[in-house]
MARFIFI-998039 format. One record per residue (C-alpha): residue number from 1; x, z, y. Coordinates in Angstrom, 3 decimals, m for minus. Last residue first. Layout:
{NUM, {X, Z, Y}}
...
REM end
This chain:
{348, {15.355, 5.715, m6.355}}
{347, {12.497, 6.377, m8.910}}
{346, {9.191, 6.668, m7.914}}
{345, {6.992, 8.701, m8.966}}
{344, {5.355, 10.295, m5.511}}
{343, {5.184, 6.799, m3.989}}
{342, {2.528, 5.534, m7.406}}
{341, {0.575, 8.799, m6.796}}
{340, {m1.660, 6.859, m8.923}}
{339, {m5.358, 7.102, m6.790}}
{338, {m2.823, 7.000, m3.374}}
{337, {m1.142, 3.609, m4.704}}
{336, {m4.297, 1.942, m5.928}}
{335, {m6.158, 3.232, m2.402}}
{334, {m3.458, 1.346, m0.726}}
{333, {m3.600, m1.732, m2.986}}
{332, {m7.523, m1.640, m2.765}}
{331, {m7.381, m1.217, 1.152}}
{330, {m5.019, m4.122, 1.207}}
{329, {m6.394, m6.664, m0.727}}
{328, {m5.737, m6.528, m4.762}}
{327, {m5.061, m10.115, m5.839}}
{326, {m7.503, m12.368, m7.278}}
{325, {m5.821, m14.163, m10.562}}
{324, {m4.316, m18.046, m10.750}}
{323, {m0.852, m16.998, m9.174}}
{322, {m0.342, m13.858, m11.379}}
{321, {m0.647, m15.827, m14.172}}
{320, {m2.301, m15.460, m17.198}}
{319, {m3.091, m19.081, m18.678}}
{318, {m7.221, m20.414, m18.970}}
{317, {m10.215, m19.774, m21.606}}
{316, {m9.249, m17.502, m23.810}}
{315, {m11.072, m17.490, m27.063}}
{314, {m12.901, m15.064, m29.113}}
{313, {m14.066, m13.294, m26.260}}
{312, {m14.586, m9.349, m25.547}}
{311, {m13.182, m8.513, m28.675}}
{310, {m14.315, m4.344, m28.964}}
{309, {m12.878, m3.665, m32.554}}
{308, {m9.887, m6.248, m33.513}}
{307, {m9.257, m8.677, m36.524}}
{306, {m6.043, m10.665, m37.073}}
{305, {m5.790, m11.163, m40.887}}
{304, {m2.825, m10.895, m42.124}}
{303, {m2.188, m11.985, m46.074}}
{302, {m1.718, m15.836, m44.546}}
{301, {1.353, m14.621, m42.245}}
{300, {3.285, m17.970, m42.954}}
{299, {m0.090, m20.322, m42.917}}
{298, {m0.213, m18.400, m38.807}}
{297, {2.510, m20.516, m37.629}}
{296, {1.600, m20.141, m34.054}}
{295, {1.257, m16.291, m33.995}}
{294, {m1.757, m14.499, m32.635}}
{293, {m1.838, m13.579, m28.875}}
{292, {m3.529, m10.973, m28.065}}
{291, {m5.213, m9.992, m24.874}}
{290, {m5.872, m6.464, m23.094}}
{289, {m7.741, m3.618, m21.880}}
{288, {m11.234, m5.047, m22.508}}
{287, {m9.923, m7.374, m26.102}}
{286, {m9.132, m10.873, m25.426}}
{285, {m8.377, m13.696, m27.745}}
{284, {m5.471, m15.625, m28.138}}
{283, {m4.530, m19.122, m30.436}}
{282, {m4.778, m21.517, m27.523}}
{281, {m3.574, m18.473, m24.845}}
{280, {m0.498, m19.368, m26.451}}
{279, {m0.042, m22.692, m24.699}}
{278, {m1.089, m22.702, m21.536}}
{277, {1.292, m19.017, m21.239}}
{276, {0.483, m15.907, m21.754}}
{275, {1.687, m13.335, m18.935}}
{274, {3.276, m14.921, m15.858}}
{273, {4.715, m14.153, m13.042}}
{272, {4.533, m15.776, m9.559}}
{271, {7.363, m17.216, m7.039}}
{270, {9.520, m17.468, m9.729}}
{269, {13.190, m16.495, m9.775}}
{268, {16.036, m18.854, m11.077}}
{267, {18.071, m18.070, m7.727}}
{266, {16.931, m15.885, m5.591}}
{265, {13.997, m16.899, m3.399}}
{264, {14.621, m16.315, 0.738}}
{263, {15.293, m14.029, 2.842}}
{262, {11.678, m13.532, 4.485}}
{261, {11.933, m10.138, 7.053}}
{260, {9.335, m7.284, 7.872}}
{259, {10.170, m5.440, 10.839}}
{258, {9.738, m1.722, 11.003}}
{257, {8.754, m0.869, 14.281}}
{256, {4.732, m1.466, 13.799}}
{255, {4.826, 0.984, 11.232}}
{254, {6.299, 4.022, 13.844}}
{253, {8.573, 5.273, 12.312}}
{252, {9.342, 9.440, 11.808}}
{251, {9.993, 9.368, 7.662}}
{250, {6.948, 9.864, 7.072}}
{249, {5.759, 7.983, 9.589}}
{248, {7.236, 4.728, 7.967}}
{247, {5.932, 6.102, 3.844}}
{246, {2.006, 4.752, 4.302}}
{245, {2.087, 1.833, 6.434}}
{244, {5.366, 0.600, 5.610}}
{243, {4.307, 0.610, 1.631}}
{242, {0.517, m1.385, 2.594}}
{241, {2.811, m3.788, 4.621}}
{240, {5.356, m4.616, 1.731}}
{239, {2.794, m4.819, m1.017}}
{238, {0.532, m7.027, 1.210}}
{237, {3.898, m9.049, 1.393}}
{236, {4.595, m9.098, m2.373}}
{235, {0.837, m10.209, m2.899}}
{234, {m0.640, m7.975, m5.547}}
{233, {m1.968, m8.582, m9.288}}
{232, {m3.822, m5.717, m11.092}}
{231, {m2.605, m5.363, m14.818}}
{230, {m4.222, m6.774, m18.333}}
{229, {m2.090, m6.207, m20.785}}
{228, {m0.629, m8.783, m23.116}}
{227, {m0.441, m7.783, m26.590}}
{226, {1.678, m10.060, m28.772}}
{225, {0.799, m10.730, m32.688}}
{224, {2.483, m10.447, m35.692}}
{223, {1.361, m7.564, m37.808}}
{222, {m2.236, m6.070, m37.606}}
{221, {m1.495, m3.939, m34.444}}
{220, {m4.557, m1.869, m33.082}}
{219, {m3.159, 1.466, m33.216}}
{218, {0.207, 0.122, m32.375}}
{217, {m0.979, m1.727, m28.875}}
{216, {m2.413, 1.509, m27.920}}
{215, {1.015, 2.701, m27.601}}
{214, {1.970, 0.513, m25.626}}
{213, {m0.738, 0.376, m23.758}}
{212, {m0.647, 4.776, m22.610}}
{211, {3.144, 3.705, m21.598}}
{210, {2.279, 1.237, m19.195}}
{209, {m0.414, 2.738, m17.608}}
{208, {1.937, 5.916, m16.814}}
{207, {4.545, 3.403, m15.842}}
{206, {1.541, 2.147, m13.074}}
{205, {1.094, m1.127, m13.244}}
{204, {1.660, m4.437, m11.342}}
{203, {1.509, m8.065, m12.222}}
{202, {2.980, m10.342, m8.984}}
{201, {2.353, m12.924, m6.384}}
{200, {5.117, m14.571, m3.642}}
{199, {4.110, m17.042, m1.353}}
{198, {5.818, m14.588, 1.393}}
{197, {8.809, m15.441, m0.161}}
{196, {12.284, m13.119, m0.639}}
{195, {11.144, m10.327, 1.080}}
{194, {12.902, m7.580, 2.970}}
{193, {11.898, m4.707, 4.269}}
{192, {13.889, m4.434, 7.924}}
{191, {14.199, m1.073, 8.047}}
{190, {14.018, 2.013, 9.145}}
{189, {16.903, 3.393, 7.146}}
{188, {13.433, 5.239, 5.298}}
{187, {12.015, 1.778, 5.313}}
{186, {14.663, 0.298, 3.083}}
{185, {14.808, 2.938, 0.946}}
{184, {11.359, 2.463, m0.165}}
{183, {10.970, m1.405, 0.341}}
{182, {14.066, m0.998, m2.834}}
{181, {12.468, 1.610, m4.636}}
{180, {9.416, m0.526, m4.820}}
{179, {10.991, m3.340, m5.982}}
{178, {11.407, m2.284, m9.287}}
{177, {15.270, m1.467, m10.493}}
{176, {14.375, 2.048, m11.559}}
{175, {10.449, 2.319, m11.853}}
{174, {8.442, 2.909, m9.208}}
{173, {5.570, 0.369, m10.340}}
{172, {6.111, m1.407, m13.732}}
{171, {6.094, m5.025, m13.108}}
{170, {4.829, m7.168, m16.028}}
{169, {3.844, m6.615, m19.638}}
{168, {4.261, m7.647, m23.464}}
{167, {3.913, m5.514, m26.319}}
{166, {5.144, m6.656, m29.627}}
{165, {4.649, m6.264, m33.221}}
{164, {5.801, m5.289, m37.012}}
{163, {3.596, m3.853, m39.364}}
{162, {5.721, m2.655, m42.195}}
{161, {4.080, m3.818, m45.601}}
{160, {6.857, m3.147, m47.974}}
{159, {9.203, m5.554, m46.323}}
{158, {10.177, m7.226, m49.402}}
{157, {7.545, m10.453, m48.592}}
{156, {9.516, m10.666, m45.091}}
{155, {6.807, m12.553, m43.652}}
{154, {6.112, m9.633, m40.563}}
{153, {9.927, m10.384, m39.299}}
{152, {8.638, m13.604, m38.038}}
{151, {6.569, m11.983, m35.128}}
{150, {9.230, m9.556, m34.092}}
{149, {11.884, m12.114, m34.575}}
{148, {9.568, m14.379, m32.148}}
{147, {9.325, m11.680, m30.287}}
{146, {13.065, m11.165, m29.941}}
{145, {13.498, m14.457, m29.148}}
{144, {11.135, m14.174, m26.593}}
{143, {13.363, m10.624, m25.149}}
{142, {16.566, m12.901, m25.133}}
{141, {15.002, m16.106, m23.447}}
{140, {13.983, m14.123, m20.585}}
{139, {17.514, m12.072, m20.049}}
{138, {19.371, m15.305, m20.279}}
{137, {17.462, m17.259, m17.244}}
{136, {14.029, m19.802, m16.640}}
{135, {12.160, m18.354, m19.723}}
{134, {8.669, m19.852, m20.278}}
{133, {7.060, m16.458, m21.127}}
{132, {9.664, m14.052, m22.169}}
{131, {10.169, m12.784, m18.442}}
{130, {6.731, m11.312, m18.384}}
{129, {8.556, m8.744, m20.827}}
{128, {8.681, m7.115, m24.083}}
{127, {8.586, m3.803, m25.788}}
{126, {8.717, m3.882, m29.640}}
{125, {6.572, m1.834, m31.825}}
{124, {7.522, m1.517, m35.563}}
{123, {4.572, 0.424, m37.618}}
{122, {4.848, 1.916, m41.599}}
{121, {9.023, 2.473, m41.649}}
{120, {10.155, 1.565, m45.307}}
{119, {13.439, 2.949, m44.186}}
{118, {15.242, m0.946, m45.577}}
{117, {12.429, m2.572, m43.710}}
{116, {12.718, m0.465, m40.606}}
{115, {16.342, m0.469, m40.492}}
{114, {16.594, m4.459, m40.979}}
{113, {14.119, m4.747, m37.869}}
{112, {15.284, m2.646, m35.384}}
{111, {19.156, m4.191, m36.598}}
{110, {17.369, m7.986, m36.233}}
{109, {16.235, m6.380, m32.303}}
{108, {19.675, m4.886, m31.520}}
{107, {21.122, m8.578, m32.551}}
{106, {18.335, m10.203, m29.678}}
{105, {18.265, m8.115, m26.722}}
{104, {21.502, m6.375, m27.607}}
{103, {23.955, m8.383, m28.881}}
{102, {22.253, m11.045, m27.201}}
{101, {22.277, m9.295, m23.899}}
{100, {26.146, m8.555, m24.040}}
{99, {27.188, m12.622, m24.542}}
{98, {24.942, m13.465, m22.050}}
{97, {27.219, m10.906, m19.245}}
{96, {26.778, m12.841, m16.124}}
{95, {23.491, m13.775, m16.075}}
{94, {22.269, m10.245, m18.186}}
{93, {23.468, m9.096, m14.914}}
{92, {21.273, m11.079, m12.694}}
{91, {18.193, m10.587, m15.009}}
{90, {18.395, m6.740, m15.482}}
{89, {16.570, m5.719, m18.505}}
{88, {19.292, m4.914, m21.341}}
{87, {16.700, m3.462, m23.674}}
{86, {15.573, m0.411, m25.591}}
{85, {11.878, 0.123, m25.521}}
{84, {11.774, m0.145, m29.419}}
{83, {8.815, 2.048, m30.543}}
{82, {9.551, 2.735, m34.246}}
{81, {6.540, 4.509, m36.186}}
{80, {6.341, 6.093, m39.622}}
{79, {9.705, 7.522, m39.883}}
{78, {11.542, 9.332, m43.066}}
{77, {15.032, 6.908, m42.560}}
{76, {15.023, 5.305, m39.726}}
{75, {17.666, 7.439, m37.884}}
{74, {20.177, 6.797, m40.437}}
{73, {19.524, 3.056, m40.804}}
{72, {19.753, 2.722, m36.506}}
{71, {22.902, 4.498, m36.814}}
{70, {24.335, 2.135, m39.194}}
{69, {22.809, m1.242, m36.850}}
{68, {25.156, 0.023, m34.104}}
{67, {23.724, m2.708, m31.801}}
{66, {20.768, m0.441, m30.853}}
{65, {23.036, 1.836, m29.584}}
{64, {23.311, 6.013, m30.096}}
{63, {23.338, 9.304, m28.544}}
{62, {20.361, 11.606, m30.847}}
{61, {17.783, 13.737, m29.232}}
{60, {15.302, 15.509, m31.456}}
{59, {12.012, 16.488, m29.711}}
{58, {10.873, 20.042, m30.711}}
{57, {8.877, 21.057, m27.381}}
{56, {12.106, 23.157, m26.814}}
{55, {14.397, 20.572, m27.005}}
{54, {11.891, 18.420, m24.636}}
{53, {13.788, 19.165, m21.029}}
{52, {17.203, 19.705, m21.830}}
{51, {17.450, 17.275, m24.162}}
{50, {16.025, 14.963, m22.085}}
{49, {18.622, 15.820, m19.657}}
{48, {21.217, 15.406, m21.530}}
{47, {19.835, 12.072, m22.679}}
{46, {19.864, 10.561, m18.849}}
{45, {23.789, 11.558, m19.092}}
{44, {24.892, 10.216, m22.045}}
{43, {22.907, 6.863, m21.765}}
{42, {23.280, 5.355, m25.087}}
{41, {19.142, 5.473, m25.722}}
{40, {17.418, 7.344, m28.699}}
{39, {14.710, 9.740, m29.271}}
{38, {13.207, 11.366, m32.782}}
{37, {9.948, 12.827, m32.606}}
{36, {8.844, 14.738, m35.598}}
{35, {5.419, 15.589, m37.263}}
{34, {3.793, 14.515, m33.848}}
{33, {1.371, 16.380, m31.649}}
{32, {m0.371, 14.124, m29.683}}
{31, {1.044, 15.452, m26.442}}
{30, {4.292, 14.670, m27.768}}
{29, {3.584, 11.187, m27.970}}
{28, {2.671, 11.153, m24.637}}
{27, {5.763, 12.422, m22.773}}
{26, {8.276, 11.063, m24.881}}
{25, {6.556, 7.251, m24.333}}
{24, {6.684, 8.469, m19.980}}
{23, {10.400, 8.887, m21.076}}
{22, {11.068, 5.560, m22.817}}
{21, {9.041, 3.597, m20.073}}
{20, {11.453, 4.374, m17.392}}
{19, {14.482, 4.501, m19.923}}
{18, {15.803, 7.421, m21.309}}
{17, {13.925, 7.330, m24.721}}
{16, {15.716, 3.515, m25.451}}
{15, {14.924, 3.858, m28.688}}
{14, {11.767, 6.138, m29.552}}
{13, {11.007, 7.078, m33.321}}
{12, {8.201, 8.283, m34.621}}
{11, {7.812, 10.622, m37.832}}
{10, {3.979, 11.082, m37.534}}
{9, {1.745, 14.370, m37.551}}
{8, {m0.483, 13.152, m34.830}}
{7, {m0.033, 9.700, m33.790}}
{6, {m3.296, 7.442, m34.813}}
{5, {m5.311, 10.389, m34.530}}
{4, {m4.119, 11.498, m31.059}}
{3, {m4.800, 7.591, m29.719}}
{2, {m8.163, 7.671, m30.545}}
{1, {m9.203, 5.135, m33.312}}
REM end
C-alpha cells in the first residue's frame, strides 16, 4: 500500500512533534492529506514555532507530557494512528537523572499505551533506538523496555484490536545532539575534530529517511514486531575527513590545517552499533528496506500472524552490526552527503 493511502483522511497523532524526527513526521503526514493531525512535545518554544509554521496547513498543536497520562486520554480520543517519537534520548543525562527517563521512557510508554486502548486508537507506533539492543546504560534499557511493552501491549484481549509496534534505528544525520553538529562547529573554530576511537563504526541516515520508515513501518505493522531499517554504515574517522574536506574552505581552512584528534571512548559507549541482535535475528526476516523482528513469546500473540509483501528471506542469517557490514568509502560518503544535502540540514 502507498504511503498516501495508508494516511489520508486519518486522525494521527504525533508526540514528541518538536523533535528532529517529530517535525520531518509533521512534514509527511501532512503531505498525505490527513483528516486531522494532532502534535505534541513539552517544548514551549520549539511548539510555537510549529504552530506558527503548520497552523495554517490545519495541524493542531497542543503543550503537553507523555507522563501526564490525562492529557494523553484527551488527545487520544477520535485518532487512528499514534506515532510516539517522544523520548528522553541523551545517554549521559538519562545517567544522571534514571529516575526522569523511566517516567518517561518507560511510564510515558504504559500512558501511550493505556490512552490508545481506552481511545480505541487503530495503529500505535513507537520510535526506538540502536541503544535498546544489549543495553550497556539507563537510556538503552528504558527504550527496550518500552518495546517489550510495545510488543506485550498487543495481548491485551480488551484492546479492541489496536496494532501496537516499534521502529528501531541508528544515527540520524544532522540532527540535534548527532555528531555531525559537533565536527561542524568544531571545524568552523578551525578545529581540532575530535574523535573518541578511530576503531569506531556507525548506522547512518538521513532524518528525511528516517521519517519516510517510520511511517512505512505502520503500513506494514501486524502487531508486535520491531522494524529495523537498513542504513549505510560509515567509519567515524572517514566521517570526520569527508566533513573537513567539504565545510574547512568554507569557512576559509585549508583541510590539511585542521587536525584531527583521538580522545578517547566515553564511558559505557561502544565502539560499533548495533541493530538486531544474535538472538532476535533467530525469529526475523527481512523485507528490501528493512527487517522484522517477531516477538519471542509468539503462543501469547497466537491471533497475529506475521506476514509481509516483498520478504526478501525468510530467515536472517547473521546479527546487524555496524562492525560486521561494509562501510561507505570516502567518495560514497561524500557523494551520500552532497546527494542528501545532509550539511545543509543540520541542526547546530
Amino acid at each position: 500500500m502507498l504511503l498516501k493511502e495508508f494516511y489520508q483522511n486519518k486522525r494521527v497523532l504525533i508526540t514528541g512533534a518538536a523533535g528532529t524526527i517529530g517535525r520531518e513526521l509533521v512534514k509527511f503526514v501532512l503531505s498525505y492529506q490527513p483528516q486531522e493531525l494532532r502534535l505534541m512535545d513539552n517544548n514551549e518554544t520549539e511548539m510555537f514555532f510549529l504552530m506558527e509554521a503548520y497552523k495554517p496547513h490545519g495541524a493542531l498543536c497542543f503543550l503537553g507530557d507523555v507522563r501526564d497520562r490525562d492529557k494523553l486520554e484527551k488527545l487520544a480520543r477520535d485518532i487512528d494512528i499514534i506515532i510516539h517519537t517522544a523520548a528522553f534520548k541523551h545517554v549521559i543525562l538519562s545517567e544522571h537523572n534514571p529516575f526522569d527517563a523511566v517516567q518517561t521512557n518507560i511510564l510515558g510508554v504504559q500512558n501511550i499505551i493505556k490512552a490508545a486502548v481506552n481511545g480505541g486508537v487503530k495503529y500505535v507506533l513507537f520510535t526506538s533506538s540502536d541503544k535498546a539492543v544489549n543495553p550497556t546504560n539507563v537510556m538503552g534499557t528504558s527504550k527496550l523496555m518500552g518495546e517489550r511493552l510495545i510488543t506485550a501491549a498487543n495481548a491485551f484481549h480488551f484492546s479492541g484490536g489496536t496494532i501496537f509496534s516499534s521502529t528501531r534505528f541508528g544515527n540520524v544525520l544532522g540532527s540535534r545532539g548527532s555528531v555531525v553538529p559537533l565536527f561542524l562547529k568544531q571545524i568552523r573554530q578551525g578545529g581540532p575534530v575530535t574523535l573518541t576511537d578511530r576503531r569506531m563504526t556507525r548506522f547512518v541516515m538521513t532524518i528525511a529517511e528516517a521519517a519516510r520508515l517510520v511511517l512505512q513501518s505502520l503500513v506494514l505493522a501486524c502487531g508486535g514486531e520491531v522494524f529495523v531499517t537498513k542504513m549505510p554504515v560509515v567509519s567515524i574517522p572517514d566521517l570526520a575527513e569527508v566533513m573537513v574536506e567539504l565545510l574547512a574552505p568554507q569557512y576559509g581552512y585549508d583541510p590539511q590545517d585542521i587536525e584531527i584528534r583521538e580522545v578517547g571512548a566515553k564511558p559505557g559507549e561502544k565502539l560499533y552499533e548495533e541493530l538486531m541482535s544474535d538472538e532476535e535475528r533467530h525469529r526475523s526476516l527481512e523485507l528490501a528496506e528493512m527487517f522484522v523482528i517477531t516477538p519471542a513469546f509468539k503462543g501469547v500473540y497466537d491471533n497475529i500472524r506475521y506476514q509481509y509483501p516483498g520478504i526478501v528471506r525468510e530467515a536472517v542469517d547473521r546479527p546487524y552490526i555496524s562492525s560486521q557490514e561494509p562501510a561507505l568509502d570516502k567518495n560514497a560518503l561524500k557523494q551520500y552527503f552532497l546527494d542528501h544535502r545532509v550539511l545543509e540540514t543540520v541542526e547546530l
